[in-house]
Structures are given as C-alpha cells and as structure tokens.
C-alpha positions as CSV (number, residue, x, y, z in Angstrom):
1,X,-67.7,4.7,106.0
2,X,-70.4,2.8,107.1
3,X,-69.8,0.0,104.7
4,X,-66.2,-0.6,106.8
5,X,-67.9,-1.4,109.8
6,X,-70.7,-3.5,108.6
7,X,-67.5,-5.7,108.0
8,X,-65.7,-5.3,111.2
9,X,-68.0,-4.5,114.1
10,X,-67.3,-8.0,115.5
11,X,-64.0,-6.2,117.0
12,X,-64.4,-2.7,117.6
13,X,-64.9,-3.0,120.7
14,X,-61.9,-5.0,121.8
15,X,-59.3,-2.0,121.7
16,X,-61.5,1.2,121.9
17,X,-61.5,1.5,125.9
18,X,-57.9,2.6,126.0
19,X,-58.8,5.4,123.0
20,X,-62.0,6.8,125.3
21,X,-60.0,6.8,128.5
22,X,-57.1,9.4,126.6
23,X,-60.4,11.9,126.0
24,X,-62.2,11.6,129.3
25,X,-60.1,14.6,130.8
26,X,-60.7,17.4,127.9
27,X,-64.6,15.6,127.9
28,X,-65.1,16.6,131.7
29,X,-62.9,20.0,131.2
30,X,-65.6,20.4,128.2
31,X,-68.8,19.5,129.1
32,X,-69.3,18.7,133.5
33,X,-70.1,22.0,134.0
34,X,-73.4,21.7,132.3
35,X,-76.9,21.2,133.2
36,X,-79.1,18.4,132.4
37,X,-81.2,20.5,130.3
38,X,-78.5,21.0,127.9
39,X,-77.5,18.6,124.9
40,X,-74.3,17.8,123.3
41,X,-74.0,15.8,119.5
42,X,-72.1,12.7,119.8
43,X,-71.3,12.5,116.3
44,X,-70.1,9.7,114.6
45,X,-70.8,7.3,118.5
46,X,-69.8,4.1,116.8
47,X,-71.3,1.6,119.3
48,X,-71.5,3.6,122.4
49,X,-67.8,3.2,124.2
50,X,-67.5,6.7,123.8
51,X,-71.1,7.8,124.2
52,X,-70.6,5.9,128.0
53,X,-67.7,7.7,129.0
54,X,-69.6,11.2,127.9
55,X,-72.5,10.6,129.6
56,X,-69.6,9.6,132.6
57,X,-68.4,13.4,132.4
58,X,-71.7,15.3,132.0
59,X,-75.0,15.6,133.3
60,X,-76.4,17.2,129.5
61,X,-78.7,15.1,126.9
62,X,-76.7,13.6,124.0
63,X,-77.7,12.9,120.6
64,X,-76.0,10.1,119.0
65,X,-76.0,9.9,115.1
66,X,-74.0,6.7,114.0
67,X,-74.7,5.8,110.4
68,X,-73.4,2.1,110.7
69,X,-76.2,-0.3,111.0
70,X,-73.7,-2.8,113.1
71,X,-72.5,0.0,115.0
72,X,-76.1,1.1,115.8
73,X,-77.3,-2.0,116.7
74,X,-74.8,-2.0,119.4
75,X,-74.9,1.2,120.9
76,X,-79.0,0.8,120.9
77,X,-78.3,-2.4,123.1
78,X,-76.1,-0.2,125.3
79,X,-77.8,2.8,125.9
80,X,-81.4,0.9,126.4
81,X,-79.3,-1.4,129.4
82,X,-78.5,1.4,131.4
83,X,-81.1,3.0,133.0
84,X,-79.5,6.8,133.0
85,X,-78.1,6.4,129.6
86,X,-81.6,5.2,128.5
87,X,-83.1,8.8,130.0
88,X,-80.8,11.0,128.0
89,X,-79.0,9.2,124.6
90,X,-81.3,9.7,121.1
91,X,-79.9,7.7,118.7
92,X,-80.2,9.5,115.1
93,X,-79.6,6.7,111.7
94,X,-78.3,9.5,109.4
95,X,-74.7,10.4,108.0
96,X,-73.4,13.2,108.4
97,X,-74.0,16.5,107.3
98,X,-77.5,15.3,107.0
99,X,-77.6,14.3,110.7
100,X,-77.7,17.8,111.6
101,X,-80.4,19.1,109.5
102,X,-83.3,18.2,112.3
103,X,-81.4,18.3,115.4
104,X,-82.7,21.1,118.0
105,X,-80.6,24.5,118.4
106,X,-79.0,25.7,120.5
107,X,-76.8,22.7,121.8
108,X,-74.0,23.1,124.3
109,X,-71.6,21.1,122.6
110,X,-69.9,18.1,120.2
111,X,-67.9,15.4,120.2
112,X,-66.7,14.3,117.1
113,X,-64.0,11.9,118.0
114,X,-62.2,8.9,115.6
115,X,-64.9,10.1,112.7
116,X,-62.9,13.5,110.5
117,X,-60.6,11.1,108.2
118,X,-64.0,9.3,107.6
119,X,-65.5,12.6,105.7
120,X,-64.4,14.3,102.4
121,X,-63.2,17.5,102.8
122,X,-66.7,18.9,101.1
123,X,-68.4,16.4,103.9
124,X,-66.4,18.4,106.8
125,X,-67.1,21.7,105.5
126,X,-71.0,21.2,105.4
127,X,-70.8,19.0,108.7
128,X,-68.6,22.6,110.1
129,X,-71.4,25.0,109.0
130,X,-74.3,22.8,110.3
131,X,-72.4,23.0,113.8
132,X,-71.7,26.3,113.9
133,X,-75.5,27.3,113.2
134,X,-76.2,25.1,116.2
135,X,-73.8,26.4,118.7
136,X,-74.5,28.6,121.5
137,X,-72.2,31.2,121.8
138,X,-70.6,29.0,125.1
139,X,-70.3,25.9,123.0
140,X,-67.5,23.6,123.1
141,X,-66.4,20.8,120.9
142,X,-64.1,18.4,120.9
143,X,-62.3,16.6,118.5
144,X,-59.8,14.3,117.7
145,X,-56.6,15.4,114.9
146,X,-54.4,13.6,113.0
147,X,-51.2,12.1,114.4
148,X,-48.1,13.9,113.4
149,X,-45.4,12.1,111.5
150,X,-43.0,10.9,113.0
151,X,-44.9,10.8,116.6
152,X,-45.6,7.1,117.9
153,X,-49.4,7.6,117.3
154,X,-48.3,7.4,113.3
155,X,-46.3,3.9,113.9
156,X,-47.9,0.3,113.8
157,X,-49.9,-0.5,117.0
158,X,-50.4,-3.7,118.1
159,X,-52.7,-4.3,120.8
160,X,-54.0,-7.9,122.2
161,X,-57.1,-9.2,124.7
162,X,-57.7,-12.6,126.2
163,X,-61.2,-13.5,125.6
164,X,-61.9,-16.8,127.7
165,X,-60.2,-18.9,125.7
166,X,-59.0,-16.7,122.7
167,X,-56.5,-14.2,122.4
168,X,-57.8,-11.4,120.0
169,X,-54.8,-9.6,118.3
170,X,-55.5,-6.0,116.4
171,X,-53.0,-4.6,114.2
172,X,-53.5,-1.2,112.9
173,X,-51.4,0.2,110.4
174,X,-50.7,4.2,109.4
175,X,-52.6,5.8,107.0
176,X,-51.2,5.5,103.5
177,X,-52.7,7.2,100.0
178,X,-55.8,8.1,101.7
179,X,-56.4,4.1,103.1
180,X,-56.6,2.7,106.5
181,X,-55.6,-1.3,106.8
182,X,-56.1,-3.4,110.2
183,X,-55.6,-6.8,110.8
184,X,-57.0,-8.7,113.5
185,X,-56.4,-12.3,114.8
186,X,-57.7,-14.8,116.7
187,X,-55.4,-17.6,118.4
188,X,-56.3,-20.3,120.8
189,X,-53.1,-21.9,122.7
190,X,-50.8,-20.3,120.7
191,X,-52.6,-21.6,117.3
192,X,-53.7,-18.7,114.7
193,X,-56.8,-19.6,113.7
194,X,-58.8,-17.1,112.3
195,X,-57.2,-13.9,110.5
196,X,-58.9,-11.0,109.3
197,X,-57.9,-7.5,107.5
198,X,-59.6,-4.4,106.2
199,X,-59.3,-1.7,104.2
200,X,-61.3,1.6,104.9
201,X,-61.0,5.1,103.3
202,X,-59.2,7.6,106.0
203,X,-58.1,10.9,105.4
204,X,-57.8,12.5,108.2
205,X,-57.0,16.4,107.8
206,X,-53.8,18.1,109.0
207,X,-54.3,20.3,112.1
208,X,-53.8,23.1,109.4
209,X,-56.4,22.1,107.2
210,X,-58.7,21.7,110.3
211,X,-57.8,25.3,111.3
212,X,-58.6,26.6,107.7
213,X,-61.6,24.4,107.8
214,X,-63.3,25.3,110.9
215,X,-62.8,29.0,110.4
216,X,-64.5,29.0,107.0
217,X,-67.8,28.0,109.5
218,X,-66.5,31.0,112.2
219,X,-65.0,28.3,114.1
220,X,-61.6,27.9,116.0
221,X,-59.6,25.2,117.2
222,X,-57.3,25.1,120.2
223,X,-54.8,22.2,120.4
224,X,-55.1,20.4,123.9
225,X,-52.7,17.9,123.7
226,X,-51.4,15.1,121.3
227,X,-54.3,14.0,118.9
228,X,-56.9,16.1,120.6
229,X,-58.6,19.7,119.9
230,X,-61.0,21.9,121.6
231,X,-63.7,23.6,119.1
232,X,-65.2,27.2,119.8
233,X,-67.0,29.9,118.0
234,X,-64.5,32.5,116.8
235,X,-64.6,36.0,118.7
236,X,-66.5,38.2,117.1
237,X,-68.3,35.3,115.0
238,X,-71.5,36.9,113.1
239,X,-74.6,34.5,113.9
C-alpha cells in the first residue's frame, strides 16, 4: 500500500476535498459530541485532508497512523502549521494491525476512511480485533464500503483542477481483479504534457463481507448512506 503512494503523492491531494466533504456529516453525527479529553484513530490519514476535516467536527485528540512516508511527510507539515491541529494530532509510522498494538485504551472512536480495499482480508480481521479491544462500550467508528455495481460511484470518474497555469486531470477507473488504475494529466493551453498512471492493489470488501468481518471482532455495522458505515460494539459484546 504504501509503496503506491510513494509513487503518486504528488496528486493526492488534488481530488480528495470533494471525498472528505461527503463524510463530514456522519463525522460530526459521530464524534462532536465528545470531549477533548477523548481520542479517536484516524487510521490510514493519508496526508491530513481528512485528519483536518475530523479535527473540524470534534473537539477529541486523534491519533494518525499513516504508513506512507510521502503521505506522512505531508500530513506532518499540516498538522505542525495549524496551531490546534498541532495540540491534539500524534502522528504514528506503523501499518496497520501493528499500529494498534501501543495505542492507549479506551478511545472514543475511528475513522478508517479510503484505507479497507488496501488490507488483506487476514489484515482486516486483526486490524477488527485490535479495535474492538480498544473501544469503549460508546464507541463509534466510521468507515467507508465498497461501491455497489452498477451505482455511479463504480463508473470512471474524471475529475480536473486549474493549477496557475496547469490543468491537472485525474482519471480513476473501477476496481478490476483485485487492481486499482488512475491516470492523471497535466496540460498547459490545451497541450498534454505530462501523463502518468498507476496500478495499486484494492480489494475492497462487500458490505457483506464487512458485516461477517466485523462481527467475528463483536462488532456491527450500520449502513448510513451510499459508500459510508457506522461501526459499534455488538449488544451484548463480551469484553
């Protein structure tokens, strides 16, 4: 995973604001309600659009653990800019499951957003159960599921952004065989003249296998609208 966006960090940014701005309503409904003494994982932050716009809907500390050396480079420069975001982000290097091994219990919450079709199925199941020993009984997560087939999230999106003089064009195409590809260019007065593409593992699970998944760790998953869940601990979930 990391590996990907060692290669492609240059653009990430461009096209994630749109993405964040989709989540901030389930991030408030999740997490505003908490005090500053509480923390919620940001797992999987990428470089920091989405740690911003969680910080933005809740007062509570946040862990960040991004394993992507670009990625963290990034978010490090945005969260030591910002004076608030400086007093409550820790920035943790590791992949996950073994992110979660030292991180203080209980936390109030996660956020594990663009990051599941990133992890194995045996990666999920040990990232699940590292959660779940974490959790306060309260706890909310959210994450993001898999587009269904068929619905426009699972077509070709095209997106573009005028950058002084450059237009910066992103092409991302559906998952196929377990593979990601994007394709980004760069035009100047009409005139291609740079072109990129990449390939990246991404398997996302079905909101089934998510289900079956998250309850293996005494975890359930309510839907909460078109590529979004909300995470809790099962009723009755022995801890």
């Amino acid at each position: 995973m990391s590996e990907h966006y060692e290669q492609m960090g240059e653009f990430h940014d461009l096209f994630m604001d749109d993405a964040w701005e989709r989540l901030r309503p389930t991030l408030t409904e999740a997490f505003a309600q908490l005090d500053a003494d509480a923390t919620v994982l940001d797992l999987g932050a990428g470089s920091g659009v989405g740690t911003r716009v969680l910080a933005a809907c809740t007062p509570a500390r946040i862990i960040a653990v991004e394993p992507s050396r670009t990625m963290r480079a990034v978010l490090t420069a945005r969260v030591v800019d910002d004076p608030d975001l400086s007093a409550r982000v820790s920035i943790v290097a590791d992949p996950l499951p073994q992110a979660l091994a030292d991180c203080p219990s209980p936390v109030a919450g996660f956020v594990c957003a663009h990051v599941l079709g990133h992890l194995g199925a045996a990666d999920r199941r040990s990232t699940f159960g590292r959660i779940a020993g974490l959790l306060r009984p309260s706890a909310t997560g959210v994450v993001t599921t898999a587009p269904v087939a068929g619905n426009p999230a699972a077509a070709v999106v095209e997106e573009a952004r005028r950058i002084g003089d450059l237009t910066y064009v992103a092409r991302h195409l559906p998952p196929h065989a377990g593979l990601a590809v994007s394709e980004y260019e760069v035009h100047r007065d009409g005139r291609l003249i740079r072109r990129e593409r990449f390939t990246s593992t991404w398997s996302p699970p079905t909101d089934d296998q998510l289900r079956t998944e998250l309850a293996a760790a005494g975890l359930a998953l309510e839907l909460a609208g078109p590529g979004q869940g909300l995470v809790r601990p099962a009723a009755g979930r022995a801890r």
